[in-house]
C-alpha positions in Angstrom: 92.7 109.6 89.0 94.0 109.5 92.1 90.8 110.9 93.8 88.9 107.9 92.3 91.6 105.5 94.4 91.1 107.4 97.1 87.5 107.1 97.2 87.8 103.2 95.8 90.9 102.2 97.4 91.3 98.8 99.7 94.1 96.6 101.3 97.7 97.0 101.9 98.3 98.3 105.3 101.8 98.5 106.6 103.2 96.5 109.1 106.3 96.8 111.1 109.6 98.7 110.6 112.9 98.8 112.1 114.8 101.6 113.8 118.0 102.8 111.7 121.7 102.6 112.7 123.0 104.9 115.0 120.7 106.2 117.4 117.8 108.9 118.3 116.2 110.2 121.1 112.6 112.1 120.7 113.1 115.4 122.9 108.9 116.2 123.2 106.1 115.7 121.4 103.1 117.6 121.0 99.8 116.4 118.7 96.4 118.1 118.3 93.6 116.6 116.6 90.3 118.2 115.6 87.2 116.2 114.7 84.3 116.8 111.8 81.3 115.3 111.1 78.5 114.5 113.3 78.5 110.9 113.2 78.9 108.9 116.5 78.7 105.7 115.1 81.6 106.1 112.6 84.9 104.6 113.4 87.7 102.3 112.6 86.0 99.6 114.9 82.5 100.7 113.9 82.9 100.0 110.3 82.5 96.5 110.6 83.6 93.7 108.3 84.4 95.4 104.6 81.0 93.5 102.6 78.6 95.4 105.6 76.9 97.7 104.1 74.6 100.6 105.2 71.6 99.0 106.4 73.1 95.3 106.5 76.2 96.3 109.1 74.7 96.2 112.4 75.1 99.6 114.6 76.4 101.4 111.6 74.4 104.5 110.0 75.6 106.0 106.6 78.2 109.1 106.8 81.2 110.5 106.6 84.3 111.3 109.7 86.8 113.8 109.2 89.6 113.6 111.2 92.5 116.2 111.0 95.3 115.7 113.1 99.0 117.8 113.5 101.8 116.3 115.2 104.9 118.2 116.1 107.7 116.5 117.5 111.9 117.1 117.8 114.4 114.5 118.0 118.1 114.4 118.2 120.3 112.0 116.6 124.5 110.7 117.1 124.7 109.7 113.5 122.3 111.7 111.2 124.1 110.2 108.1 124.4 106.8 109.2 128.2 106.6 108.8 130.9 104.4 110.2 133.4 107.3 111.3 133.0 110.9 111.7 129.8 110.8 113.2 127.4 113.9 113.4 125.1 115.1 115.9 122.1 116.9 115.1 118.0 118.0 116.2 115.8 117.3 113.8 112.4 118.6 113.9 109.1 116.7 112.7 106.1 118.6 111.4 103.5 116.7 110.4 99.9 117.7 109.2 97.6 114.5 108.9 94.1 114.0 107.6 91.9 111.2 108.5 88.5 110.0 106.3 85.9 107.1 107.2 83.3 106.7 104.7 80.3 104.8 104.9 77.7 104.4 102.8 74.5 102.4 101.4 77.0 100.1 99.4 80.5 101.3 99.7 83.2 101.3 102.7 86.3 103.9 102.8 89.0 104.8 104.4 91.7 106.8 104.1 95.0 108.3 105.8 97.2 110.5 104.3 100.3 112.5 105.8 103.0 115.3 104.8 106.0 114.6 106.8 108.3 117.6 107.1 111.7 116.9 108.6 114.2 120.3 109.4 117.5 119.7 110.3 119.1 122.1 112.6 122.7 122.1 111.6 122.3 120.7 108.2 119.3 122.6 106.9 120.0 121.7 103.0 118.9 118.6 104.2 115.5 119.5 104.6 112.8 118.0 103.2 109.2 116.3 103.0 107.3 113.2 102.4 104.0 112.2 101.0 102.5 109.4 103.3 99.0 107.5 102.4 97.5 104.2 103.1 93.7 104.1 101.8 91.2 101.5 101.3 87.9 100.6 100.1 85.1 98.4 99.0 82.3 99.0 96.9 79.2 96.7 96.4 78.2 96.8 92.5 75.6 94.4 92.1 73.9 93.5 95.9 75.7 90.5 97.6 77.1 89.4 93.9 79.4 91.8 92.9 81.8 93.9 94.6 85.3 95.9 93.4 87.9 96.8 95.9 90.9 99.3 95.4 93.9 100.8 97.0 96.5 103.4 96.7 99.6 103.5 99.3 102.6 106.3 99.1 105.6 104.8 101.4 109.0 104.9 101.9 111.3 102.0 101.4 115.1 101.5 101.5 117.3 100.4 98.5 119.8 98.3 100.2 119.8 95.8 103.0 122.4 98.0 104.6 121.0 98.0 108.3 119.9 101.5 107.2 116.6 101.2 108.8 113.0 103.0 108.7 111.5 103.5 112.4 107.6 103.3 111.9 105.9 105.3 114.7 102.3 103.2 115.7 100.8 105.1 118.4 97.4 106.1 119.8 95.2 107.5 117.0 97.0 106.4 114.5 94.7 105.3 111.2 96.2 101.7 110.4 99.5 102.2 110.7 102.0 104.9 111.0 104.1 107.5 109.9 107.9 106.5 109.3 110.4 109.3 110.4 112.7 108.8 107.8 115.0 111.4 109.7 118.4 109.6 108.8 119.7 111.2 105.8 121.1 107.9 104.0 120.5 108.4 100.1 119.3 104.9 99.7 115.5 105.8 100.3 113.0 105.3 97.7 109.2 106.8 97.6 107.3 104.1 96.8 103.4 104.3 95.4 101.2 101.1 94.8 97.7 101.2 93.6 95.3 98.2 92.3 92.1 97.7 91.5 89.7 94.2 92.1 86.4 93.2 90.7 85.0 90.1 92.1 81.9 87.8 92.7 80.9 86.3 95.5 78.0 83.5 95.3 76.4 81.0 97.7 74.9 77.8 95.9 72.5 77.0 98.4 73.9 74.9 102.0 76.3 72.9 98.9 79.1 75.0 98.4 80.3 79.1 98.7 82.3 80.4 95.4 84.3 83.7 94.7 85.7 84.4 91.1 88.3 87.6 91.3 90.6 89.2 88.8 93.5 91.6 90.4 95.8 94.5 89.1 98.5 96.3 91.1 101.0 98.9 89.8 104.2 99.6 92.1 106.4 102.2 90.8 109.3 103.9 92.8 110.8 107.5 92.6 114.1 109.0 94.3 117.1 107.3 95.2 117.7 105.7 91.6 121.7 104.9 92.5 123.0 102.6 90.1 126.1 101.7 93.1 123.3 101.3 95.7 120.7 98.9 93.4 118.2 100.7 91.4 114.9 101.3 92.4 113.0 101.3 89.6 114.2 97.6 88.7 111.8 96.9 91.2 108.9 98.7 89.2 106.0 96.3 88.3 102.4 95.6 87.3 100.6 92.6 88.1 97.4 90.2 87.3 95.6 88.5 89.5 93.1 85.5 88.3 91.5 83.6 91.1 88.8 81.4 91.8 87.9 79.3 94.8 85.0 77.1 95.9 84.4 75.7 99.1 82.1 73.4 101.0 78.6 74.8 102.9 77.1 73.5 106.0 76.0 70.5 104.1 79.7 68.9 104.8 80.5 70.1 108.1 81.8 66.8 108.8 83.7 66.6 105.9 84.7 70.4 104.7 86.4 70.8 101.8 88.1 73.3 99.3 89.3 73.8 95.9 91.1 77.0 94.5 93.0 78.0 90.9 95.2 81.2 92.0 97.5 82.6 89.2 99.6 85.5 89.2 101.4 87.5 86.7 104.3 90.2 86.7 105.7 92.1 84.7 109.2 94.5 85.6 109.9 97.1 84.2 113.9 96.0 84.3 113.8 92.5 84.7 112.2 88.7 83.7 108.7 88.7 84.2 107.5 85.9 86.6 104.1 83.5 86.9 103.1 81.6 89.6 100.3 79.3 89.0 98.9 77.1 91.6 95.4 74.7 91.5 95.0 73.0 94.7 92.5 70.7 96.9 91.9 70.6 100.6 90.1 68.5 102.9 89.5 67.9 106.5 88.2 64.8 108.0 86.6 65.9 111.7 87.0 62.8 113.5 86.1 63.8 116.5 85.2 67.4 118.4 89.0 67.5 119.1 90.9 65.9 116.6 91.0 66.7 112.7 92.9 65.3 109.8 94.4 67.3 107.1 95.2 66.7 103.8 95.6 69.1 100.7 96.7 67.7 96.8 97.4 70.2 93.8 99.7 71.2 91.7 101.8 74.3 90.9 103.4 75.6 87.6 105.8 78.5 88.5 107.9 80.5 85.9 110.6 82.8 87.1 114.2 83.6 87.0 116.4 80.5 88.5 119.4 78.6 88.1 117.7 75.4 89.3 114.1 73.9 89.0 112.0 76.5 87.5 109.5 75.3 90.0 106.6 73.2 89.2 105.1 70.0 90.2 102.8 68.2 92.2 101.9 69.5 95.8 100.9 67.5 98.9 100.8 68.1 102.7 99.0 66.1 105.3 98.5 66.6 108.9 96.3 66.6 111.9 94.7 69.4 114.0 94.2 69.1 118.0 91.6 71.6 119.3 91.9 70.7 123.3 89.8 73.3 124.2 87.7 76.9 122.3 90.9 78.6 123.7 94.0 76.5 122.3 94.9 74.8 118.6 97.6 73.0 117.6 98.1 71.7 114.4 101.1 70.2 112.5 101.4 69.2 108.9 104.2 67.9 106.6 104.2 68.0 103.0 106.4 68.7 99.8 106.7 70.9 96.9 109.6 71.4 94.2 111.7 72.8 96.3 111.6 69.5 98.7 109.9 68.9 101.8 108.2 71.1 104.2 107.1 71.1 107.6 104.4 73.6 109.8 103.9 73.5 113.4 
């Protein structure tokens, strides 16, 4: 199964993290990468927009890249435990083995990163130990420019608490869309955390009138380690989820006048808790009054079912606003509107 997301996977990429309490200093760092395949064209950059396929991306022959990579680095820390008193020193060093895969071919797009992050702890070695990084992502083209099914699988690690107790996400040169997190503070409030999901969807132009997309969604979350019932549990967090959306939206035929409507609904169900559903149907449309200046408007209405002491959050949606595009360089745009929660503003 989880060779089939691998190969089929698409999506979440993380973003940022924070560094943790206390503080570390990386000694030296050493990484050497080796390269497979014999395809020039194939890279991150190369791979083009995720619906370009084999002869339809430009600049982009069919293949496979294999990218290995092993990073080695040691670090010291002033508080390895991330306590208030009786702080300890220690060097921690970081061995991590890394592979690297771009896929492209006739009708599918892949690519995936996965990494086994080994920490060892000089003074505390029964504190050593390992994680299982991945981020991987994929499209596949099922029936030519109609239907297509995208996919991902992630492996991450996440806190438990809003301690302060932070992760430090290392971006660096090389790195496959994103990083590795060092996790090298020993906390006991860190969680391995593994999505997946899987979505079918059409795509269909009708003509210079209008361009429509029907999609359904699943994603699984489930959490492992660091279940503490004093610290918040984990797997309260554990969830699947359904996706139903649909959206239609003008062609060239109203480029004076473009417009938009979409249905988006989402369901999920914990594994410890209420399940939730938002449900939103809403209409947009921008007047172009001039080459600079554009009005705004959008009209819809959301029905939202969750756990609250309040409104359980549904009713009518409006916003209306104005755009200002002084030159191809600079946009400004402001809009006020209001939804069951009250009024809103975006600058």
């Amino acid at each position: 199964m989880w060779l089939f997301f691998l190969l089929l996977g698409t999506g979440l990429w993380p973003g940022t993290g924070t560094m943790a309490q206390g503080s570390s200093a990386e000694v030296g760092s050493r990484d050497a990468t080796g390269y497979i395949g014999t395809s020039p064209a194939f890279s991150p950059e190369a791979l083009g927009p995720a619906t370009n396929f084999g002869e339809d991306a430009e600049g982009v022959q069919p293949g496979w890249r294999v990218v290995p990579e092993l990073s080695v680095k040691e670090a010291f820390t002033d508080n390895l435990f991330l306590t208030a008193g009786d702080e300890e020193q220690d060097f921690v060093t970081e061995l991590t083995p890394r592979i690297n895969i771009y896929g492209n071919a006739r009708r599918a797009t892949v690519r995936v990163n996965y990494a086994l992050q080994g920490l060892l702890y000089a003074n505390n070695g029964d504190e050593n130990t390992h994680f299982h990084q991945l981020f991987s992502g994929g499209v596949c083209e099922l029936v030519r420019q109609l239907v297509f099914l995208d996919g991902s699988a992630t492996i991450t690690q996440q806190n438990l608490t809003d301690t302060g107790r932070g992760v430090f996400t290392n971006f660096g040169p090389g790195t496959f869309l994103g990083g590795v997190g060092d996790n090298i503070n020993v906390t006991g409030e860190r969680t391995t955390v593994t999505t997946y999901g899987l979505s079918p969807y059409l795509v269909h132009r009708l003509g210079d009138w209008a361009d429509a997309e029907l999609r359904f969604g699943y994603d699984d979350v489930s959490n492992s380690g660091g279940d503490d019932p004093a610290n918040g549990s984990a797997s309260s967090t554990d969830s699947t989820s359904q996706r139903y959306y649909a959206k239609i939206e003008s062609g060239s035929r109203f480029n004076e006048l473009p417009w938009s409507a979409t249905f988006d609904r989402r369901d999920i169900d914990y594994v410890r808790a209420d399940s939730t559903t938002f449900q939103e149907l809403l209409g947009s449309v921008t007047f172009i009054y001039s080459p600079e200046i554009s009005l705004l408007g959008d009209l819809g209405y959301e029905d939202n079912d969750f756990s609250s002491a309040g409104d359980p959050g549904s009713g009518i949606i409006w916003d209306a606003g104005v755009r200002w595009t002084p030159s191809g360089r600079t946009t400004l745009e402001a809009t006020y509107g209001r939804r069951f929660f009250g009024d809103r503003y975006f600058v």
